[in-house]
N, C-alpha and C positions, 0 to 999 in steps of 0.2 A: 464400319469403314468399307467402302466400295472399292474391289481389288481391279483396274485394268487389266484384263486377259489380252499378253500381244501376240498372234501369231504371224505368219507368212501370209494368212489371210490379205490380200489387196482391201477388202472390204472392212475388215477390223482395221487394218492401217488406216482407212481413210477416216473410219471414227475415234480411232485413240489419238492420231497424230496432232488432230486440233486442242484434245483435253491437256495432251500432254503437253502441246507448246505453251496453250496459255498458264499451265501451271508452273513450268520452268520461265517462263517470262515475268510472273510475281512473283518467284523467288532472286530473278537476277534486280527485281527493279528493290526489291525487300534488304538485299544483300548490298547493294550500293546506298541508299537509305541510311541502313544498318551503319558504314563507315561515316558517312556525314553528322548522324544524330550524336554517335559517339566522338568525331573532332569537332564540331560544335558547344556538347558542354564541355569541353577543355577549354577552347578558345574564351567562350561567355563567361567561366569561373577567374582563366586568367586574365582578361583584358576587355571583353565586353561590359560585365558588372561593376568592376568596380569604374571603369571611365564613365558608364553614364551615369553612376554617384556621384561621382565629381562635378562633372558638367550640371546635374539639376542640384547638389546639394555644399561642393565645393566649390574649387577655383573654375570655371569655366575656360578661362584662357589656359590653364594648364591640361583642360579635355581638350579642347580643341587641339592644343598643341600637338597630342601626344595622337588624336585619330590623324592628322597631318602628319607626323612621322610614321607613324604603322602602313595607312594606308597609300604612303608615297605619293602624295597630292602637295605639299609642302611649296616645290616648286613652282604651284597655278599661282601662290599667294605672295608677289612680289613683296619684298622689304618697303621698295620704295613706295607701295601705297598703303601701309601703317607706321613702322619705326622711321621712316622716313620724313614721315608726315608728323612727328611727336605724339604719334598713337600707339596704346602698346600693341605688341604682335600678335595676330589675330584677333583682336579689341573692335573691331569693325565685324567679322564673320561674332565675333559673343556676343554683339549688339542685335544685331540681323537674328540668332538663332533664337533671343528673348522675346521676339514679335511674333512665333509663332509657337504658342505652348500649348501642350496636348490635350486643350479643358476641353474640346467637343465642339470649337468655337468658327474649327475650320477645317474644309473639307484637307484631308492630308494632300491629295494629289496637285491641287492647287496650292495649298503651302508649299510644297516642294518648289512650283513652276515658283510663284513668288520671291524665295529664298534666294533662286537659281538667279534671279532678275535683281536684287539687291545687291548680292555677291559677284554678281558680272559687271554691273555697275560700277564698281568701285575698286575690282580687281583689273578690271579690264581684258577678262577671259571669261570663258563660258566654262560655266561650273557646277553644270548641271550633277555630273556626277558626285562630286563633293558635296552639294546641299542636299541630294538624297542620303551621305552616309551621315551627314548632321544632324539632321533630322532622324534617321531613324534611330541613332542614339540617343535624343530628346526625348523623342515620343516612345519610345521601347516599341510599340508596335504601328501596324495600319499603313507604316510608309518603305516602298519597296526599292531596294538600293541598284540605283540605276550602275549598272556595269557593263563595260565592253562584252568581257566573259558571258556574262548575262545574258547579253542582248544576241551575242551569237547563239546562243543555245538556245533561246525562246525561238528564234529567226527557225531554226530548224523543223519546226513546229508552226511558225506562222510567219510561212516565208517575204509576204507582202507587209512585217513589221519593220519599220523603216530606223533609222539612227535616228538620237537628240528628241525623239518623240515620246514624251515621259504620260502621257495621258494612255497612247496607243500601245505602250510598255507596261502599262500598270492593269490595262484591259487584258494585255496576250499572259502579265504574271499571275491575275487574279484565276484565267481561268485554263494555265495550267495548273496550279496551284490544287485548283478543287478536284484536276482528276486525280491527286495524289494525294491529298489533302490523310484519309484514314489510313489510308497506308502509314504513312511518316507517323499518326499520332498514334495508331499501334506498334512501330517500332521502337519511339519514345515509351512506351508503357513496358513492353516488353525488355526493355535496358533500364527501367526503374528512375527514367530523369522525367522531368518536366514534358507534358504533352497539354498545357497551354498555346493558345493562341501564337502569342508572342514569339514561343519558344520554336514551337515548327514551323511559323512562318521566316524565324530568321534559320530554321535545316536548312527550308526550301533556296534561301538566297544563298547557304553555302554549295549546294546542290547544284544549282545556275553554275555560280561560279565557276566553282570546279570542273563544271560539266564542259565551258567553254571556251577550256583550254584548246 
């Protein structure tokens, strides 16, 4: 192990202060990591897993339901354009969400814009945001959940990232993403959960999230 000697030295200061910040800088980014990876499998065990079982293997209109109340979107999806219509509720967004399945058949960022263009259609709101958390309930991975939250924190970072632009959001998510990428999946290894794909890609989105409060 290599000891830093710190003295009064101007000259040692100016060499240890760099090592020592970057080293205190991966532990703060390790440390906050550390809290997401851990509310994350809470969250995925109690409410991610089992709704995307449902939605791909159960009731889908009782998934959809239920990410429409969690994630307080409920209100873009007027009554009157399904039960109104003699369609059941959300029965148009379960229709919509079957046309694009995760067989490799379609690039995700474009199914999203797609979804977002079905759903605005017929809701008569733009819903971009909702068809990204549909979607990436569907596909478990590959599709990045567009968030206000999100989008401020990425902004901070790539300040010329503009709103409702899910191509130039999925480019500034991709490649913060990669600078933190082994960080997160050593932090997951290090806490014994999941350090798949899937799994730190959705830290990373709790991570945004939270970050842009």
């Amino acid at each position: 192990m290599m000891l830093l000697r710190l003295t009064d030295s101007s000259a040692d200061k100016q060499i240890a202060r760099p090592i020592v910040d970057h080293w205190l800088g991966r532990a703060i980014r390790m440390s906050r990591f550390a809290a997401d990876v851990r509310a994350y499998h809470q969250y995925a065990a109690e409410f991610d897993t089992p709704i995307r079982c449902e939605l791909l293997y159960g009731d889908p209109l009782v998934a959809v339901a239920r990410i429409a109340s969690r994630y307080k979107i409920a209100r873009y999806f007027p009554k009157r354009c399904d039960l109104d219509q003699g369609l059941p509720r959300y029965g148009p967004v379960a229709t919509a969400i079957q046309k694009y399945p995760a067989d490799g058949s379609k690039d995700p960022v474009m199914a999203v814009v797609a979804l977002t263009r079905d759903l605005t259609e017929h809701y008569q709101t733009d819903l971009l945001t909702a068809a990204s958390k549909f979607l990436s309930f569907a596909w478990g991975r590959d599709v990045f959940v567009y968030d206000p939250h999100a989008l401020k924190a990425l902004q901070t970072r790539f300040p010329t990232l503009k709103p409702r632009d899910y191509q130039g959001f999925c480019s500034a998510w991709v490649a913060a993403f990669n600078e933190c990428a082994d960080e997160i999946s050593a932090e997951c290894t290090r806490q014994n959960v999941s350090a798949e794909r899937w799994f730190t890609e959705r830290v990373f989105d709790w991570h945004l999230w939270r970050s842009g409060w």
